[in-house]
N, C-alpha and C positions, 0 to 999 in steps of 0.2 A: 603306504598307509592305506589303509583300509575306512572308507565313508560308511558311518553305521548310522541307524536313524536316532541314536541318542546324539553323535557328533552333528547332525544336520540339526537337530533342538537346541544343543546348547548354542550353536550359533545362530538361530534364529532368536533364544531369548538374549544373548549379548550386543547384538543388532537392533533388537527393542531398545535393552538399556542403556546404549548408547546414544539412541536419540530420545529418549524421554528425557535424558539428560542435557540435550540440546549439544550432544556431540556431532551431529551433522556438521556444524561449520567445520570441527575440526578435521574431518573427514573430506570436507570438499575441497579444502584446501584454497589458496589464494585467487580473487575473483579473476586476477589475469595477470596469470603465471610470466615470470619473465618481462615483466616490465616493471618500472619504478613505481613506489604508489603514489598518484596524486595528491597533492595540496587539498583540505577541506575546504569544501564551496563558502562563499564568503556571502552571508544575505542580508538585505538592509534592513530586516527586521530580527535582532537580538535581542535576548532579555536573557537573565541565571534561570537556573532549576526551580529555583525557590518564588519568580514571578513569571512562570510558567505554569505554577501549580498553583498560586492563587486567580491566575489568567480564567484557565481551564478547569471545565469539573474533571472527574477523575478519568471515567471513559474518554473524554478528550485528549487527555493529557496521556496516559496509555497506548490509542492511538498515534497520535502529532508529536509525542517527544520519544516516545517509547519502541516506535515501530510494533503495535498492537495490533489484533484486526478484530473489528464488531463481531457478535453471532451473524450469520444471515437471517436475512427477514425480520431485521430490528429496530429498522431504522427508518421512520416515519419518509425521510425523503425515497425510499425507493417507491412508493407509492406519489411522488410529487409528481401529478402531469399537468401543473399550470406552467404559462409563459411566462420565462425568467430567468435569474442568471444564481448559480450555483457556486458559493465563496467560500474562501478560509477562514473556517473557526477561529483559527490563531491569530490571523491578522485580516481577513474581509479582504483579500485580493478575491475579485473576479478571477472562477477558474472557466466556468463550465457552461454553454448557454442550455437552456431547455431544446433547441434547436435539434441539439447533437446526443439528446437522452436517447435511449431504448432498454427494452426490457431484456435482459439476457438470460432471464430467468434462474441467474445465479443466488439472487436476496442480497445482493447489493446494489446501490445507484450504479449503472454504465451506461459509457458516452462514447462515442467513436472519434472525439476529438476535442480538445483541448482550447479552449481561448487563444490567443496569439502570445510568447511569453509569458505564461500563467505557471509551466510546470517546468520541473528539470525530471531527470530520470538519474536512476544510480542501477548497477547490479546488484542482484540478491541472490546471495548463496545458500541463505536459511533452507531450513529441513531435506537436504539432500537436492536439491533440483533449483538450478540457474531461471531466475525472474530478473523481468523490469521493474525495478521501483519505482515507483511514481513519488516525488516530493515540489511541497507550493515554491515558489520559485521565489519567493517574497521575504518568507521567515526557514523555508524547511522544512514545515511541517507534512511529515510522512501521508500521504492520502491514500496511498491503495498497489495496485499494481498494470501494469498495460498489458495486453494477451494479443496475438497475433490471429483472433479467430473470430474478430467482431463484423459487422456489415460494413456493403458499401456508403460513403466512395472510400474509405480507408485501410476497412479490414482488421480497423483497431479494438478492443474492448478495456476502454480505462475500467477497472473495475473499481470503487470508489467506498472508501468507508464511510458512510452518511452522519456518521459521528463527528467527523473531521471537517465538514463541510455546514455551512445557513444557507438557507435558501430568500432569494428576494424576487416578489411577484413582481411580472413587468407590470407601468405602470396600464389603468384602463383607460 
């Protein structure tokens, strides 16, 4: 078979519309091949669909139920640099202290680390390429994702939808 620059086009446009279609997962195939799938994490904060979305306004609930993610640079907490602790829109667990903020210049809140039992993590196989999901450890509720490229002492960068998240000033 012979590669012509129309066969290289059509499969560069087939390759767009397969993910514009959100066929990546289909394509990435099962997050860990050859093994059984786990049981769904069980959290002590449940509620239905329907008081989830009266809970939450709509970008919350897009995010937190949805697996959504904010625009960057839209969300008042990444500009938050007072002392204080960083919670679950859905359910107010303490996730995050101010402690462990930094700017990463992404346009999302990041932290290099997590409260003590605050978060779980899942794999993400969305749009072609293996992530850490970050979810509240309390209800579930989706926050962001963790990256292996943050500062010391962890080297982590939870990167944080601001939407997902209240902020509570320590006291003066």
């Amino acid at each position: 078979m012979r590669i012509t620059r129309r066969f290289l086009l059509s499969g560069g446009t087939l390759t767009a519309a397969v993910a514009a279609m959100g066929g990546w997962r289909l394509l990435a195939g099962p997050a860990t091949a050859g093994t059984a799938p786990q049981a769904p994490e069980k959290f002590e904060v449940t509620m239905s669909d329907a008081d989830w979305r009266k809970k939450l306004s709509a970008a919350q609930y897009n995010v937190l139920r949805q697996e959504g993610t904010e625009r960057p640079f839209s969300s008042p907490l990444n500009d938050e640099h007072r002392k204080g602790v960083f919670a679950c829109a859905g359910c107010q667990l303490d996730l995050f202290s101010s402690n462990t903020k930094f700017d990463s210049g992404t346009g999302w809140p990041s932290f290099w680390a997590p409260l003590t039992n605050a978060v779980g993590t899942t794999q993400d196989v969305t749009f072609g390429m293996i992530r850490t999901a970050v979810h509240c450890h309390r209800c579930g509720g989706h926050l962001g994702h963790v990256f292996d490229d943050g500062p010391k002492p962890t080297g982590l960068r939870y990167c944080m939808n601001g939407v997902a998240m209240t902020f509570r000033p320590a006291a003066a």
